[in-house]
C-alpha positions as CSV (number, residue, x, y, z in Angstrom):
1,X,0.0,0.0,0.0
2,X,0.8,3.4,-0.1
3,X,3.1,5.2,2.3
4,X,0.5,7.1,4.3
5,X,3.0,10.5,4.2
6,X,5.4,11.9,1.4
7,X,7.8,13.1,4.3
8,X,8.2,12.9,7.9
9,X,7.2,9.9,10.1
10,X,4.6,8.7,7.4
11,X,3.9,4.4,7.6
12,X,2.4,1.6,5.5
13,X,0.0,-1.7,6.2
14,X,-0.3,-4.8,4.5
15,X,-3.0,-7.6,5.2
16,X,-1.2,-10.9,6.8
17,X,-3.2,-13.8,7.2
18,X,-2.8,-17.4,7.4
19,X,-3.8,-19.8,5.0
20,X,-2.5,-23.5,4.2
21,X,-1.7,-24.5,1.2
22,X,-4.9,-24.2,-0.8
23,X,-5.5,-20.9,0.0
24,X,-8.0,-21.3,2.8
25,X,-8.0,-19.8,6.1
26,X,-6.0,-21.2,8.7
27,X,-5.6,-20.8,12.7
28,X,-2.4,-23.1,13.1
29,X,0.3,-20.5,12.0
30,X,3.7,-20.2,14.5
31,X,2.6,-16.0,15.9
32,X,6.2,-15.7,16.0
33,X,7.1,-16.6,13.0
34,X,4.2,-13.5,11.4
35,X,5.3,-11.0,9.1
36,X,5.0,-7.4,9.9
37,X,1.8,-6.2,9.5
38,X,3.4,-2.2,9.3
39,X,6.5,-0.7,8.7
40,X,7.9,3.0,8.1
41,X,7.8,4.6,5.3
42,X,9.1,8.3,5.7
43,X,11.1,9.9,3.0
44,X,13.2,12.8,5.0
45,X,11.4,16.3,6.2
46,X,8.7,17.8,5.4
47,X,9.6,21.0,3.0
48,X,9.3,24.1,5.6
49,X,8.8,27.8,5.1
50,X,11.7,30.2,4.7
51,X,11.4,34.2,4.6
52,X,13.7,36.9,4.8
53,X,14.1,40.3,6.3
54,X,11.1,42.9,5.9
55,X,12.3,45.4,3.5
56,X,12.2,49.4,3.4
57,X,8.3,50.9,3.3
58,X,7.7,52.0,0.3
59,X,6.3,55.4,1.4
60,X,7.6,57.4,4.7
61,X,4.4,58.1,5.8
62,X,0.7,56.6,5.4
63,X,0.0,53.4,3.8
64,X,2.9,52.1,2.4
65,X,4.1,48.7,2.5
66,X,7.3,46.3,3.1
67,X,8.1,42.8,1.5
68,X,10.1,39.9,2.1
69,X,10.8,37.0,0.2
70,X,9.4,33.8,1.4
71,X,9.8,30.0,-0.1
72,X,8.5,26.8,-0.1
73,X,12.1,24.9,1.0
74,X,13.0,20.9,1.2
């Protein structure tokens, strides 16, 4: 199945039953010998925000504004 995250602490699940040789359900299976039913699946950090410094206003007085840059970063 899927990996239930593209970053950061995601997981997948399979099915694991027991069955004998024909396919059909079975209750006689050795517990410790069962697959894992999950595992993890994470594929490094999430991306995260970065932003610079406000910049000058544009006006010294009344309504002016100020920028920064901001990104989307891995």
């Amino acid at each position: 199945l899927q990996c239930s995250s593209t970053c950061a602490g995601g997981f997948q699940r399979r099915v694991v039953v027991c069955q004998d040789e024909n396919g059909y359900t079975a209750s006689d299976c050795d517990e410790k010998a069962k697959p894992a039913e999950q595992r993890s699946c994470e594929s490094g950090p999430c991306p995260q925000w970065a932003y610079g410094n406000w910049g000058e206003c544009t006006k010294p007085c009344g309504a002016g504004t100020r920028t920064r840059l901001v990104v989307c970063q891995r």
